[in-house]
C-alpha positions as CSV (number, residue, x, y, z in Angstrom):
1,X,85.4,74.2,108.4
2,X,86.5,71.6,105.8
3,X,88.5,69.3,106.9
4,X,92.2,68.1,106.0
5,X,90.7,64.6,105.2
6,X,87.9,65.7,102.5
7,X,90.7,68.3,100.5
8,X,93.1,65.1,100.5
9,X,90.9,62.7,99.1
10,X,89.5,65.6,96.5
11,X,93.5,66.4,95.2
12,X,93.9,62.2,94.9
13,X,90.7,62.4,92.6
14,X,92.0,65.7,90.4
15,X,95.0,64.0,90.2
16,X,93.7,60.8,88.7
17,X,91.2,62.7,86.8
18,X,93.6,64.9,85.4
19,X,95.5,62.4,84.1
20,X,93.4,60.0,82.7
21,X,91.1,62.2,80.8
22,X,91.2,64.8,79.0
23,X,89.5,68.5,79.5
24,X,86.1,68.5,77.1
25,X,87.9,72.0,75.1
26,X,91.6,70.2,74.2
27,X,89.7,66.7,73.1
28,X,87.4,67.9,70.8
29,X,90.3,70.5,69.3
30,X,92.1,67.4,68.6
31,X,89.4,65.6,67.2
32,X,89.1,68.7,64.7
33,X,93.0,68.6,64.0
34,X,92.3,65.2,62.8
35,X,89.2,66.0,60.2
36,X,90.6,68.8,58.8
37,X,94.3,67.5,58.4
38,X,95.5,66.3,54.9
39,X,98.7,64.8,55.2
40,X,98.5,61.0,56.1
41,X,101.5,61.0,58.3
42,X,99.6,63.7,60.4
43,X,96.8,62.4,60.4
44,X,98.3,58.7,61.6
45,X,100.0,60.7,64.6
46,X,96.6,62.6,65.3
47,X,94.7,58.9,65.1
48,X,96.9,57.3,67.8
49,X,96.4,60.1,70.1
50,X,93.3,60.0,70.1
51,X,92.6,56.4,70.5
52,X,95.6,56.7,73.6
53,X,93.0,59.5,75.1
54,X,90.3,56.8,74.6
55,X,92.0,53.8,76.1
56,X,93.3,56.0,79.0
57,X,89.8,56.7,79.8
58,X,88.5,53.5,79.6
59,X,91.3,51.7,81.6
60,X,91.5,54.7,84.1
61,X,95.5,54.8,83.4
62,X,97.6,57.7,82.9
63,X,97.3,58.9,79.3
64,X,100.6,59.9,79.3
65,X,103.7,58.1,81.3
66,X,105.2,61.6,82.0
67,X,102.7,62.6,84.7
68,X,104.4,65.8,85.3
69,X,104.9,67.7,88.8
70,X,101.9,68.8,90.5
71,X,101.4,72.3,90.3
72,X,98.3,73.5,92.5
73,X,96.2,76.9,91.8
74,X,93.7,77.2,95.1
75,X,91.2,79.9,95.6
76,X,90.8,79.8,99.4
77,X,87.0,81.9,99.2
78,X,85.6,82.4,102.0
79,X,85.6,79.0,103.3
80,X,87.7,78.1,106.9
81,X,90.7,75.1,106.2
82,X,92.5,73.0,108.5
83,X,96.1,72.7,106.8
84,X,95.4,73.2,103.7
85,X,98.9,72.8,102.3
86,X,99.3,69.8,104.3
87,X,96.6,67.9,103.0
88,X,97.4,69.0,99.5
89,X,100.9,67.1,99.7
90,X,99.4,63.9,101.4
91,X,97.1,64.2,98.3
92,X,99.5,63.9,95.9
93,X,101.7,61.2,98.0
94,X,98.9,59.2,98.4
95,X,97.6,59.6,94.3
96,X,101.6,58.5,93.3
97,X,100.9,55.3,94.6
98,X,97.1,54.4,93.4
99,X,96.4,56.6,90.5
100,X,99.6,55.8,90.2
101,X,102.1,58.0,89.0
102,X,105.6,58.5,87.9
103,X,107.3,60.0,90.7
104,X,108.8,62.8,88.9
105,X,110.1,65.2,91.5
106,X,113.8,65.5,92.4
107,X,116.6,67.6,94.5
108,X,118.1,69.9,91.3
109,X,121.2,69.5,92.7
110,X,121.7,66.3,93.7
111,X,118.6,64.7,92.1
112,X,117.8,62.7,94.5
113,X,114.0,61.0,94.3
114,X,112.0,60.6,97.9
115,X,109.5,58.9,95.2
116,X,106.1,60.2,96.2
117,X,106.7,63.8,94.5
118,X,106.6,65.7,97.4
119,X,109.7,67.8,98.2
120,X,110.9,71.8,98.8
121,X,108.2,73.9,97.2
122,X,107.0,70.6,95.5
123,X,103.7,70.1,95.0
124,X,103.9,73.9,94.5
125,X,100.6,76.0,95.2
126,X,99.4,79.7,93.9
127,X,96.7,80.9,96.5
128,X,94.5,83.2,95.9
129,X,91.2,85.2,97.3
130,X,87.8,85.7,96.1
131,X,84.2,85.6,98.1
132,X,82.8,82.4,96.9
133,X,81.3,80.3,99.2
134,X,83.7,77.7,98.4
135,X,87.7,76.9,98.1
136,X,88.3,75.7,94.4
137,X,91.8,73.6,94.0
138,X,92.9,73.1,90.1
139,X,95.8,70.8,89.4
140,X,97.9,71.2,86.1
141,X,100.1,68.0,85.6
142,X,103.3,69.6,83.7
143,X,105.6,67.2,82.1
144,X,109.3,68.2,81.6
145,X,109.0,67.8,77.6
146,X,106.8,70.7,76.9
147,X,108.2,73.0,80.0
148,X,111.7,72.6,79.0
149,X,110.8,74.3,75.5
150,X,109.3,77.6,77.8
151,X,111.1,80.4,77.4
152,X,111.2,83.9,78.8
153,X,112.9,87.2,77.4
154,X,112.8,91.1,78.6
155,X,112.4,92.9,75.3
156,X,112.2,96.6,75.1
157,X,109.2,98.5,75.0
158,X,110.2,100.0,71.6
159,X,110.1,96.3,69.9
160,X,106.5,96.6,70.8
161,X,104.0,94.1,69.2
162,X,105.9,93.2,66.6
163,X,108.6,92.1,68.9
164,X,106.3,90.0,70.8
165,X,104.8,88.2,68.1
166,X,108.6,87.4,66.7
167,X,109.6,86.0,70.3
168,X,106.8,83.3,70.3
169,X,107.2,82.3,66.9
170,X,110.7,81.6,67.6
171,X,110.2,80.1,70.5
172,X,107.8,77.6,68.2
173,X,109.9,77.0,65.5
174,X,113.0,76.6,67.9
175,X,111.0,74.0,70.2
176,X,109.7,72.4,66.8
177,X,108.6,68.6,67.8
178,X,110.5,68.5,71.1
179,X,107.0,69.1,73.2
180,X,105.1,66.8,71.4
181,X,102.9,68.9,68.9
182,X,100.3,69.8,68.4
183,X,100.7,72.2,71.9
184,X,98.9,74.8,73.7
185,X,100.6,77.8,74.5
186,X,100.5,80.0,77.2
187,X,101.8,83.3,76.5
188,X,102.4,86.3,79.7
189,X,103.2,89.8,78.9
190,X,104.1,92.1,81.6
191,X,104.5,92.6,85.0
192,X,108.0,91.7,86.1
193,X,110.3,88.7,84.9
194,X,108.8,86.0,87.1
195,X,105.3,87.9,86.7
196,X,105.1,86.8,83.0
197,X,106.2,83.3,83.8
198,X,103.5,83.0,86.1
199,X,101.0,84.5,83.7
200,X,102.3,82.8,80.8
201,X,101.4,79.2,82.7
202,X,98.3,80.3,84.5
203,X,97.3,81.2,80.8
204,X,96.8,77.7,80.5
205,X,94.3,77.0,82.7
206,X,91.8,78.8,80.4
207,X,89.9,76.3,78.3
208,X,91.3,76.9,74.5
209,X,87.8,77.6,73.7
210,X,87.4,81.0,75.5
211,X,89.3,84.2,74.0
212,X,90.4,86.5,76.4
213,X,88.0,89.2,77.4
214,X,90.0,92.2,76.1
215,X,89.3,92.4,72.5
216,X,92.4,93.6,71.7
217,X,94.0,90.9,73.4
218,X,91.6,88.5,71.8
219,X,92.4,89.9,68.8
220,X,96.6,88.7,69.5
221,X,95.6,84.8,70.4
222,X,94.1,84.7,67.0
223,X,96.6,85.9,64.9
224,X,99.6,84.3,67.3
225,X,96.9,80.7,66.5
226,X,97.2,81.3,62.8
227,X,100.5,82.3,62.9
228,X,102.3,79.4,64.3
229,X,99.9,77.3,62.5
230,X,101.3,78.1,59.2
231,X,104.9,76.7,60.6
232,X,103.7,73.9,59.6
233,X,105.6,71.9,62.2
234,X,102.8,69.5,62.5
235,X,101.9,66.9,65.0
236,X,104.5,65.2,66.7
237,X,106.7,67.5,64.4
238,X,106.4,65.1,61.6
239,X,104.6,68.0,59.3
240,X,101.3,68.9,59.0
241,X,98.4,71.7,59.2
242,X,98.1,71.8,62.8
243,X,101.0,72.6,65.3
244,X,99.4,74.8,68.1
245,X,95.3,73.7,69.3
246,X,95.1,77.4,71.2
247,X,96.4,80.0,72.5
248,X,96.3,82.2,75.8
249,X,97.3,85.1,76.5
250,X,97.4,86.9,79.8
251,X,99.0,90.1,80.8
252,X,100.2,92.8,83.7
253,X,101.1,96.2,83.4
254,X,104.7,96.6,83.7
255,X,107.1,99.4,84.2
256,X,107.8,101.7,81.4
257,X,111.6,101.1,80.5
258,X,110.2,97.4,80.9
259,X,108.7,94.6,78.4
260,X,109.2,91.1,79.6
261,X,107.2,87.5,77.9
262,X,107.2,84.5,78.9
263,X,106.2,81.5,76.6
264,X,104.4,78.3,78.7
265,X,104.3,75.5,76.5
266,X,101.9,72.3,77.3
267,X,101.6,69.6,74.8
268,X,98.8,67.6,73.5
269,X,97.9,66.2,76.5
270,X,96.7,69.5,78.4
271,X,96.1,68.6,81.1
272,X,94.0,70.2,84.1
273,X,91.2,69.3,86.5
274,X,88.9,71.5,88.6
275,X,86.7,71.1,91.7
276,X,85.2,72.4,94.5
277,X,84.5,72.4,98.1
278,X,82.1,73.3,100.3
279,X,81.8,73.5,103.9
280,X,79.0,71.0,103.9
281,X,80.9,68.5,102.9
282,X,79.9,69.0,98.8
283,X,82.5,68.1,96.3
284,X,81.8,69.1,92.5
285,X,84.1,68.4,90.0
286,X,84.0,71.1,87.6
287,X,86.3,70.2,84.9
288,X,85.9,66.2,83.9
289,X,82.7,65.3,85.5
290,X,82.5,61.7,84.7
């Protein structure tokens, strides 16, 4: 059985990993945004983003001083837990005070803070199943900048393709450089309403490097990629040739009157961190493993 103890002090390391370095796939996409860009103001916006990623590496501070909510994704295997969801939220209490950060989490009503981001539903956790021999936890950090330019809309299955595609490149141009550009975007077709939502973030999870396994699917992330990158929006929304660094798509099958997506945006700073645990006490970090 692993114990409580071992899965808190592993989320208090995601946490701090997640948000002081950057996954290897969304660095070196910005590093690429930089050589190829033309435009000087671009390419100033791309230069101080990239030596922020360095510094916030070096120092072992928070690259970005919107440290988002937590949201957890855990694949339980076949491993035994203690309270799993318990430990998760000391996790995060404890990381607000030494990683630190921002406690972002409030009441929606009455926005109160409790100031350790822990609240109803908050950190909030997907679970899921699998046979591996060990319970992975992933953490994606989402700031409020680049979430509140998501969007979500039930079109009708006769718009088709061509309807999709125009939903996320308005949703693009709309959200211009309000989620601090250049973004990732996570894109969920299908399912039910809050089906595609989910999708549409979880799409973000895979690394920007790795097209989707469907080739027709595949096929969509490239043309979305190009597509939004000829908006011309630019980093920081200050012009240039790169506004999106990927693309992911993931999708359900829905009913057949039915045709909802969901748009998850993340900005630059996308932000995610991996590991696993096994029941002899092994931690491997799977996504930054300095």
């Amino acid at each position: 059985m692993i114990p409580d103890t071992l899965i808190k002090e592993t989320v208090i390391e995601l946490l701090r990993k997640a948000s002081t370095k950057l996954p290897t796939d969304v660095e070196e996409a910005l590093k690429k945004a930089f050589d190829a860009e033309e435009k000087d103001v671009a390419r100033m916006q791309l230069s101080a983003i990239i030596e922020n990623i360095r510094l916030a590496e070096q120092m072992s501070t928070p690259m970005c001083q919107d440290t988002g909510v937590p949201i957890f994704y855990v694949d339980m295997g076949k491993v035994k837990t203690e309270t799993i969801e318990k430990a998760i939220r000391d996790g995060v209490v404890e990381a607000t005070k030494v990683v630190p950060l921002r406690p972002n989490a409030v009441h929606p009503i009455s926005r109160k803070n409790p100031g350790d981001n822990v609240g109803r539903d908050m950190p909030y956790v997907n679970f899921s199943m699998s046979d591996h021999d060990y319970l992975e936890i992933t953490v994606m950090p989402k700031g409020a900048g680049s979430e509140n330019m998501s969007a979500l809309k039930m079109l009708t299955p006769s718009e088709g393709l061509k309807g999709i595609k125009s939903f996320i490149l308005d949703t693009i141009v709309k959200a211009g450089g309000k989620p601090c550009p250049p973004i990732i975007v996570g894109v969920g077709i299908g399912g039910s309403s809050d089906i595609a939502a989910k999708l549409a973030k979880k799409a973000l999870l895979r690394p920007i490097t790795e097209r989707h396994t469907e080739k027709e699917i595949a096929q969509l992330e490239t043309e979305l990629l190009e597509a939004l990158n000829m908006t011309g929006i630019g980093p920081m929304g200050l012009g240039g040739k790169t506004t999106v660094l990927g693309v992911n798509v993931e999708y359900a099958y829905c009913h057949t009157a039915s045709l909802p997506v969901a748009v998850n945006i993340q900005c630059w700073a996308g932000r995610r961190a991996t590991a696993r645990i096994y029941e002899n006490g092994k931690v491997e970090f799977v996504t930054q493993r300095s």
